[in-house]
C-alpha beads as a LAMMPS data file, in Angstrom:
LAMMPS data file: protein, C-alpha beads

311 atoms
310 bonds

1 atom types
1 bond types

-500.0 500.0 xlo xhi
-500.0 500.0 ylo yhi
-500.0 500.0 zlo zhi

Masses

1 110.0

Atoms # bond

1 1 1 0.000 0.000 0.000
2 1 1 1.966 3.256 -1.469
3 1 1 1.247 6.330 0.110
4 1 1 2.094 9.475 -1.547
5 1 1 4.496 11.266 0.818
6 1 1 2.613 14.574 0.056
7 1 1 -0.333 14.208 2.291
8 1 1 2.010 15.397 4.905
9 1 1 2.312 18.772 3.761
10 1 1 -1.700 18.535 3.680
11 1 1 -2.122 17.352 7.244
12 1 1 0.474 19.342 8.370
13 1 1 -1.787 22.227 7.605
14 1 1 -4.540 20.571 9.585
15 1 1 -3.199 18.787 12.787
16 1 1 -0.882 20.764 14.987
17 1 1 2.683 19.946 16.144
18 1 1 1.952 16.057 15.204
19 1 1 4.451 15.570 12.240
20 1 1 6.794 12.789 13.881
21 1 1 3.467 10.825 15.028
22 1 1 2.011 11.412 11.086
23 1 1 5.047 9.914 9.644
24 1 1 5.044 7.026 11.948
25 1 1 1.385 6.407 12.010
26 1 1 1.532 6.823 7.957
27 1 1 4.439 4.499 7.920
28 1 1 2.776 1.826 9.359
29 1 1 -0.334 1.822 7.866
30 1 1 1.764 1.782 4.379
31 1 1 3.601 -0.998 5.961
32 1 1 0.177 -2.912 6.395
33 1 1 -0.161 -3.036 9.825
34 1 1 -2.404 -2.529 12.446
35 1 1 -1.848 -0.013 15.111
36 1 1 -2.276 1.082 18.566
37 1 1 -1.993 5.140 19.335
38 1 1 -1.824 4.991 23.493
39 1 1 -1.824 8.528 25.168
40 1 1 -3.640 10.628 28.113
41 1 1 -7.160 12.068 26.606
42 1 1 -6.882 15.160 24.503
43 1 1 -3.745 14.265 22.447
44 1 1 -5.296 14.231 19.193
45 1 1 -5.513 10.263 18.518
46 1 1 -8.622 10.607 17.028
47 1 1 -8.507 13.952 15.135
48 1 1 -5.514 12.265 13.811
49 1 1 -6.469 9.177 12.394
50 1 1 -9.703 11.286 10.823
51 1 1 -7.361 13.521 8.967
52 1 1 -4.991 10.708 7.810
53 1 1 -8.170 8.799 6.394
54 1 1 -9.343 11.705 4.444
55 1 1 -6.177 12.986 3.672
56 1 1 -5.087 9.210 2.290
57 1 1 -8.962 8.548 0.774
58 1 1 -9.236 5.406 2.436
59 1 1 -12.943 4.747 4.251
60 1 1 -13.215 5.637 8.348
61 1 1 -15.459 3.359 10.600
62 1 1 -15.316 4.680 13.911
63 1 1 -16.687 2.043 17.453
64 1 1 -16.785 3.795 20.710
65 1 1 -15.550 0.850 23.228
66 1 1 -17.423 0.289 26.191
67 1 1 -18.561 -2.717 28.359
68 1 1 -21.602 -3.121 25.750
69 1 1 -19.428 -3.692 22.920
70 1 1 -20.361 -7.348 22.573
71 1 1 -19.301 -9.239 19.525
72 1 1 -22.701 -9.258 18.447
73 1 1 -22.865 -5.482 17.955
74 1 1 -19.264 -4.998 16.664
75 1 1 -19.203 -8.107 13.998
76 1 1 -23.440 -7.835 13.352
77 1 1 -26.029 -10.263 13.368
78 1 1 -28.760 -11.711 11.655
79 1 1 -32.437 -9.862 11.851
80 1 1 -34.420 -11.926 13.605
81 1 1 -37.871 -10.995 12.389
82 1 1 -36.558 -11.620 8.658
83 1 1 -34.999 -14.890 9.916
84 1 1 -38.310 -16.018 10.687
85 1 1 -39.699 -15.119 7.079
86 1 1 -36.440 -16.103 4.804
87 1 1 -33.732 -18.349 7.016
88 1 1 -30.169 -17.510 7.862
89 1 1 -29.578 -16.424 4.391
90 1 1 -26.797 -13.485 4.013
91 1 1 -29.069 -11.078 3.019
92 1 1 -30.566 -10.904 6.234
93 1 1 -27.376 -10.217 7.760
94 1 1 -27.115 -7.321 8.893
95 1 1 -23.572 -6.268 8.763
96 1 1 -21.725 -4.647 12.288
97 1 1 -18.587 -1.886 12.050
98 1 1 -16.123 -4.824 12.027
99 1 1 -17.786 -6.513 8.582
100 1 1 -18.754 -2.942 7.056
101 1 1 -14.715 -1.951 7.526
102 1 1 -13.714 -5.571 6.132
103 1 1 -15.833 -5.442 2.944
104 1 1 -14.894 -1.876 2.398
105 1 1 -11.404 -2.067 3.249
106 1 1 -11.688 0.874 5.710
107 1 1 -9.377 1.685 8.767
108 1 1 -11.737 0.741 11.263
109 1 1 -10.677 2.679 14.765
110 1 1 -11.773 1.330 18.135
111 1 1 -11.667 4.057 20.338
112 1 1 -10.783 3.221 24.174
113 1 1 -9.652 -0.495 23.629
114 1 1 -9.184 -1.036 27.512
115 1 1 -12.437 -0.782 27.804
116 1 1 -13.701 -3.408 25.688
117 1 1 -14.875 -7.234 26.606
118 1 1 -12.503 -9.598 26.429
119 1 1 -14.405 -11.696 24.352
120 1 1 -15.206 -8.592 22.078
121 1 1 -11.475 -7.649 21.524
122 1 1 -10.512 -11.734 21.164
123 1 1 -12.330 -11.447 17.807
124 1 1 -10.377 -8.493 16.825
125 1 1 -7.346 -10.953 17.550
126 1 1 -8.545 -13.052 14.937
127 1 1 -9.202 -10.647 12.755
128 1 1 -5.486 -9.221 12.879
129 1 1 -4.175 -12.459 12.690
130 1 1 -6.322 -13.624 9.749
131 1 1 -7.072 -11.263 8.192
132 1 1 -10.784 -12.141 7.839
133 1 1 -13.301 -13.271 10.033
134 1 1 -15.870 -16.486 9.898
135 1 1 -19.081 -15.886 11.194
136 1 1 -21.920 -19.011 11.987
137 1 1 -24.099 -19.392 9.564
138 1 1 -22.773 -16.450 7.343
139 1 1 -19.144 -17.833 6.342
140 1 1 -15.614 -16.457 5.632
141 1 1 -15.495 -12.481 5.457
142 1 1 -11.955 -11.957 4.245
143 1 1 -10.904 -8.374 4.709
144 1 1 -10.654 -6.273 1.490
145 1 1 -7.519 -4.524 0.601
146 1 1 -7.184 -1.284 2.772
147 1 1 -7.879 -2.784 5.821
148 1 1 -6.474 -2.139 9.111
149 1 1 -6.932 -2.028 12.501
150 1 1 -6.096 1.032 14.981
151 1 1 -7.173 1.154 18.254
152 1 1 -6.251 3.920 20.869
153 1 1 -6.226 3.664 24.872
154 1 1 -6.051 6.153 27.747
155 1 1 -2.953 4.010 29.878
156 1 1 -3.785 6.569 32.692
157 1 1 -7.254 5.615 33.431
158 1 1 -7.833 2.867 35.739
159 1 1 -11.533 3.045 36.293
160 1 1 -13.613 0.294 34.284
161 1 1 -11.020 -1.163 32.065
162 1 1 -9.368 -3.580 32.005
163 1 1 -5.641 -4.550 31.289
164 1 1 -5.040 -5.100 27.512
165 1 1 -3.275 -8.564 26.617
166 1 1 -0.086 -9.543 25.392
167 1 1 -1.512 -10.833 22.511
168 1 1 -3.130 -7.526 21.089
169 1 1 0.111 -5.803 21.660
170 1 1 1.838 -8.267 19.867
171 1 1 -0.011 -7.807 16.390
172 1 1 0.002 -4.022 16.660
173 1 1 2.516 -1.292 16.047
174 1 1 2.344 1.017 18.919
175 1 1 2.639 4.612 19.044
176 1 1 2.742 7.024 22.296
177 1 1 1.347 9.947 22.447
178 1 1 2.386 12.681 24.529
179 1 1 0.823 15.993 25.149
180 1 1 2.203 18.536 22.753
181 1 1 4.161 21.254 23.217
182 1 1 3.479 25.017 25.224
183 1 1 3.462 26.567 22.000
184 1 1 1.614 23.784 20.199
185 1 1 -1.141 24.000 22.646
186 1 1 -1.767 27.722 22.441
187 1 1 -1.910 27.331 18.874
188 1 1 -4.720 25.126 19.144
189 1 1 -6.430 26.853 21.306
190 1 1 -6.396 30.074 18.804
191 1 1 -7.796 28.110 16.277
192 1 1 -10.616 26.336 18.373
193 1 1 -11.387 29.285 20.205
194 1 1 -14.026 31.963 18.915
195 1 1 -11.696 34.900 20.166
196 1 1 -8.126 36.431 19.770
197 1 1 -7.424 37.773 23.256
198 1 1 -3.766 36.624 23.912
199 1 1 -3.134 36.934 27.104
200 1 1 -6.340 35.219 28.588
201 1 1 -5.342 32.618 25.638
202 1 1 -1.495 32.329 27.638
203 1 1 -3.427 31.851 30.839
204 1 1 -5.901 29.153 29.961
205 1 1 -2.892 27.294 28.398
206 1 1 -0.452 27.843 31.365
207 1 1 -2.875 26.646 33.625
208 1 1 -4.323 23.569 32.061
209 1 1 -0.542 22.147 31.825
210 1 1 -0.102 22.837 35.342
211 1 1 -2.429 20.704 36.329
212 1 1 -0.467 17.775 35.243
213 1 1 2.334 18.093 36.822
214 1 1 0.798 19.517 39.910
215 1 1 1.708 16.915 43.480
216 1 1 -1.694 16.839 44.465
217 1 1 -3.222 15.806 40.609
218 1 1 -2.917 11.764 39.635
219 1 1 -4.039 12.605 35.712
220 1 1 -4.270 16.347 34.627
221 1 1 -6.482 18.599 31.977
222 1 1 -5.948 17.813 28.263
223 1 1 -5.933 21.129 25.893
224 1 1 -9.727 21.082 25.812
225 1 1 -9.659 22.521 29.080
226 1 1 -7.986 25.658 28.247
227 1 1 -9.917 25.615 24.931
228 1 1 -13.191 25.603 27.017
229 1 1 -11.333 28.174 29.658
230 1 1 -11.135 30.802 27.006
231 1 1 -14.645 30.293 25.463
232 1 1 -16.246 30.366 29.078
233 1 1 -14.228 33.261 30.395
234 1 1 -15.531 35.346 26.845
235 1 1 -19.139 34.549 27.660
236 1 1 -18.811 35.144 31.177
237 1 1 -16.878 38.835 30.900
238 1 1 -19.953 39.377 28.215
239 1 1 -22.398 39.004 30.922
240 1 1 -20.749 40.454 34.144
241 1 1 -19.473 43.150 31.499
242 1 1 -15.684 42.937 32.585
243 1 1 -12.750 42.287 30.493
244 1 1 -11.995 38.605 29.359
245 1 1 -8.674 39.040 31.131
246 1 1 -10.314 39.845 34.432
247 1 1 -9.437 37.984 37.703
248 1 1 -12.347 36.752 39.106
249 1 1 -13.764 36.161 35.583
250 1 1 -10.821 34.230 34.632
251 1 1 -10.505 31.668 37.927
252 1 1 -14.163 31.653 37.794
253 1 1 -13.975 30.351 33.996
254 1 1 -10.728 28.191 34.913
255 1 1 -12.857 26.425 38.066
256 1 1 -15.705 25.435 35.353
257 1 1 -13.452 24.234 32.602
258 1 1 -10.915 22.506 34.781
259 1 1 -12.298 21.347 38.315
260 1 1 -14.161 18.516 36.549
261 1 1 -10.891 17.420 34.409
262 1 1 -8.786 16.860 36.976
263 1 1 -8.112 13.548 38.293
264 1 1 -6.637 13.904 42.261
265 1 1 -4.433 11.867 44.147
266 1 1 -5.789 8.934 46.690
267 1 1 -5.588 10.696 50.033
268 1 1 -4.651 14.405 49.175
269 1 1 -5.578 17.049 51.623
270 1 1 -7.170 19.386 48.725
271 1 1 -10.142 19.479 46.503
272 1 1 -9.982 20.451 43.077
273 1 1 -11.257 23.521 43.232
274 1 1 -8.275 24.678 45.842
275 1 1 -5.986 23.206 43.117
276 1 1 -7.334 25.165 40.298
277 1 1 -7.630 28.368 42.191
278 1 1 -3.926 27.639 43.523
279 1 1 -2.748 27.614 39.664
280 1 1 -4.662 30.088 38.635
281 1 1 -3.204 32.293 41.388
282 1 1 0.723 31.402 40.359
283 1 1 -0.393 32.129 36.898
284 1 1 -0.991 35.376 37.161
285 1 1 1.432 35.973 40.326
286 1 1 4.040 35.410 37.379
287 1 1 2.723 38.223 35.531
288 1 1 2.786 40.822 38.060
289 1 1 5.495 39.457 40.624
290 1 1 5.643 40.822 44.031
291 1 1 8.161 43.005 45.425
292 1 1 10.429 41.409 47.537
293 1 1 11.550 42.704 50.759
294 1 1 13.939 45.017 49.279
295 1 1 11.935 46.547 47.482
296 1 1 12.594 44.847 44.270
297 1 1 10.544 42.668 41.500
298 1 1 11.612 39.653 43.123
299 1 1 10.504 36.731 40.347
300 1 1 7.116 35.061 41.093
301 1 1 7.583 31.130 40.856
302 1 1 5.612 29.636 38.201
303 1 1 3.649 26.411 38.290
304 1 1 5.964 23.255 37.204
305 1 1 5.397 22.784 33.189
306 1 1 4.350 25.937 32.792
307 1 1 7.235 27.810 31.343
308 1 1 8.107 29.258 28.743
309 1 1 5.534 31.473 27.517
310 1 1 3.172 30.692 24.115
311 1 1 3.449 32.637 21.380

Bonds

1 1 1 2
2 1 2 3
3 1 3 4
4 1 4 5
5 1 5 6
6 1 6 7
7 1 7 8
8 1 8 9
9 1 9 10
10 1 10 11
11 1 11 12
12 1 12 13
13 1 13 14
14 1 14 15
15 1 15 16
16 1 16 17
17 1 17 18
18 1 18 19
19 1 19 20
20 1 20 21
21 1 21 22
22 1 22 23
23 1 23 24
24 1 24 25
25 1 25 26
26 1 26 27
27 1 27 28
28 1 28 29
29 1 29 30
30 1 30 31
31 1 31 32
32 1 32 33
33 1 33 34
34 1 34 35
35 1 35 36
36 1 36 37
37 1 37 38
38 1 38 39
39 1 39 40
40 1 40 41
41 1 41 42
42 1 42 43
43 1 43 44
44 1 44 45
45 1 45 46
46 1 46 47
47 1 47 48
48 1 48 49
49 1 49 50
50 1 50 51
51 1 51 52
52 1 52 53
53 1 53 54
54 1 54 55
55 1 55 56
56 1 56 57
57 1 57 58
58 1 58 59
59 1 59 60
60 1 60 61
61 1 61 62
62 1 62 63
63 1 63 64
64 1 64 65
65 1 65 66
66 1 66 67
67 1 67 68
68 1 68 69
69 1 69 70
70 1 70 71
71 1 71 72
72 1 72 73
73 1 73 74
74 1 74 75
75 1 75 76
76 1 76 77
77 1 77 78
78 1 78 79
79 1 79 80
80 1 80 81
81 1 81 82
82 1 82 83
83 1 83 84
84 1 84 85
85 1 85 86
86 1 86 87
87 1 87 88
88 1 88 89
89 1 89 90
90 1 90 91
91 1 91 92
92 1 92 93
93 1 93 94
94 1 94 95
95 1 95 96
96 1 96 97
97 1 97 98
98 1 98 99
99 1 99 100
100 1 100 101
101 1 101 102
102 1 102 103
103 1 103 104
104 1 104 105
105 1 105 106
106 1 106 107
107 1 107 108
108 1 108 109
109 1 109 110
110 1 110 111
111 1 111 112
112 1 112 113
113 1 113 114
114 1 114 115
115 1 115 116
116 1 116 117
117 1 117 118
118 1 118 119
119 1 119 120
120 1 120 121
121 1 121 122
122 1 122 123
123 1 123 124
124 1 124 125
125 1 125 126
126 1 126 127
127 1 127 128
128 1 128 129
129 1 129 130
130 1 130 131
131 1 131 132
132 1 132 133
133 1 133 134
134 1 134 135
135 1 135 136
136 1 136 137
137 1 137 138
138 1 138 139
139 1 139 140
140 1 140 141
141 1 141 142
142 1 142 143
143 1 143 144
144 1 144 145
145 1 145 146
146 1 146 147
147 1 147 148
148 1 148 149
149 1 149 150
150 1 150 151
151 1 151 152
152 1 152 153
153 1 153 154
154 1 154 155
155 1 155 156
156 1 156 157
157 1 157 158
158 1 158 159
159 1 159 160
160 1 160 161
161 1 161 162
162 1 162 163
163 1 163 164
164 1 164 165
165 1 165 166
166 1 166 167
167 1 167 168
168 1 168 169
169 1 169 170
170 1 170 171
171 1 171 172
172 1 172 173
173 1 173 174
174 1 174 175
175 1 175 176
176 1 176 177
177 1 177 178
178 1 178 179
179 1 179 180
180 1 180 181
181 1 181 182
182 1 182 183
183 1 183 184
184 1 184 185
185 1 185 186
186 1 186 187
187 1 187 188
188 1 188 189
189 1 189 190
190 1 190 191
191 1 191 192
192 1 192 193
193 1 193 194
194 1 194 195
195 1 195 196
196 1 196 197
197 1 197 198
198 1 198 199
199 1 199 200
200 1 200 201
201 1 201 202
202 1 202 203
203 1 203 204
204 1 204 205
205 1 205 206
206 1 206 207
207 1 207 208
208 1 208 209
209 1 209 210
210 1 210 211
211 1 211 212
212 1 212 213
213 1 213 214
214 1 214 215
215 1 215 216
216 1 216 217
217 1 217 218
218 1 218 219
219 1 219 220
220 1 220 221
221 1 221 222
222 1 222 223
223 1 223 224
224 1 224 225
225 1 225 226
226 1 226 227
227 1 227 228
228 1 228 229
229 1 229 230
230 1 230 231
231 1 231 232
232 1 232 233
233 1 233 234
234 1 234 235
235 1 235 236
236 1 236 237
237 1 237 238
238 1 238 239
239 1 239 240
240 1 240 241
241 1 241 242
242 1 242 243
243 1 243 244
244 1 244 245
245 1 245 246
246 1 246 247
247 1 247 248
248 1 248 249
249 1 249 250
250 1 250 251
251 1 251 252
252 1 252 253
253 1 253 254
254 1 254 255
255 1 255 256
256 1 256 257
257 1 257 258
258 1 258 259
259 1 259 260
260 1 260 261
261 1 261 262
262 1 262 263
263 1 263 264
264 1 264 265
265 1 265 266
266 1 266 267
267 1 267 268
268 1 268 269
269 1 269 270
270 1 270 271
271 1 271 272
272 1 272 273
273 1 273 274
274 1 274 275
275 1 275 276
276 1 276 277
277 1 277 278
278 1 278 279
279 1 279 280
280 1 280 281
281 1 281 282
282 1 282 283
283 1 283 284
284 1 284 285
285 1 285 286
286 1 286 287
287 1 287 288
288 1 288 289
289 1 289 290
290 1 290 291
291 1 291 292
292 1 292 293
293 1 293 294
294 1 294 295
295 1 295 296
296 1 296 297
297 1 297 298
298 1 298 299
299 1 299 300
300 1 300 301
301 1 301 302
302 1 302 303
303 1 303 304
304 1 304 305
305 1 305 306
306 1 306 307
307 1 307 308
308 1 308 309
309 1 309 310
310 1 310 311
């Protein structure tokens, strides 16, 4: 499967500070092989794979995984009422994500994997190994050229999944993805955001990152945080008729957007809200520092990850 190297210039334009993770991912599925993007929410796995199938013209099926995903529902099944009325015959089939991405010869992406049955993600296994699938009753569905497999996973989140087996890391390339950079971020936000007001744009990205390296915070905000920062903070200075970069309007904004993100460690003394506030307080401590006892600027310490400035 050639891949014209040019689509990376095209989804350069559309997916932000990703071109390492493009080539890889591109690589791979050039290379025939199924693949496994593993990051913390908000990394772009899916956005990714979207603009890669468009920009490559190959067909997208997308499965949410969750603890319903039985085989039934990801494979398909027969109709029962027309069972009744004509037999298992394949025309009564009705044909699940899995079958629609085999006969198509789509990338079919399984969005949180960990979260899937084992029995469910055992017939992906066969799948990957096979390269088709035999259903009862309905036969041998061998996958059409085109076909691959790519499955992402939040490794962070321990609450209802379950651990993903050897074997499924075995028959996948894997690729890690980490958050992106300060300046990556803040560009992001300025194109997701429905206003240009720097400076409240510096502070909803400053903050967000400091929430995952903060003591007290087990798994942190992704850049939709600070993306929904910014658009809250614009509504809300609309209504109380302040400016966006107010105080109050901003911690107020950055306690909606954030509290709710933020994942906190077993047995820390704070709630979320004190962490949020706490950031939001360093973040703008660094942009007016106190004097120190001298009577000097003496420099304000910044939340951990949150330096250097965006453009």
């Amino acid at each position: 499967m050639a891949i014209d190297p040019g689509v990376l210039d095209t989804l350069d334009s559309a997916v932000v500070g990703r071109r390492r993770e493009l080539e890889v991912l591109i690589a791979a599925l050039a290379a025939e092989r199924h693949v496994l993007l593993e990051g913390p929410p908000g990394t772009g796995k899916s956005t990714i794979l979207r603009e890669v199938a468009a920009a490559i013209g190959t067909g997208f099926v997308f499965i949410e995984g969750n603890a319903e995903l039985t085989p039934a529902r990801l494979a398909g099944q027969f109709d029962p009422s027309r069972v009744l009325d004509e037999g298992y015959t394949p025309d009564v089939f009705v044909d699940g994500p899995l079958v629609q991405a085999l006969r198509a010869g789509s990338l079919l992406y399984v969005e949180e994997l960990n979260r899937v049955p084992e029995e469910t993600v055992n017939l992906l296994i066969t799948v990957m190994s096979e390269g088709e699938l035999t259903l009862p009753r309905l036969g041998r569905i061998e996958a059409a050229a085109g076909f691959r497999l790519v499955a992402a996973m939040n490794p962070f989140d321990n609450v209802g999944t379950a651990r993903v087996s050897s074997a499924v890391y075995d028959r996948m390339c894997r690729i890690a993805m980490a958050y992106q950079t300060l300046d990556d971020e803040s560009d992001i936000v300025a194109r997701r955001s429905s206003g240009d007001n720097r400076v409240l744009r510096r502070r909803a990205v400053l903050v967000a990152r400091a929430t995952r390296v903060h003591p007290d915070v087990r798994v942190g905000s992704s850049v939709r945080g600070a993306i929904d920062l910014v658009e809250v903070a614009l509504q809300l200075a609309n209504l109380r008729g302040t400016s966006p970069t107010d105080a109050d309007t901003g911690l107020d904004a950055a306690l909606v957007a954030l509290s709710g993100r933020i994942r906190l460690q077993e047995g820390g003394s704070k709630s979320a809200e004190e962490v949020v506030t706490e950031l939001w307080e360093a973040v703008l401590e660094r942009e007016n520092p106190r004097p120190d006892e001298d009577g000097e600027s003496g420099k304000a310490r910044a939340p951990s990850g949150a330096t250097p400035e965006p453009r």
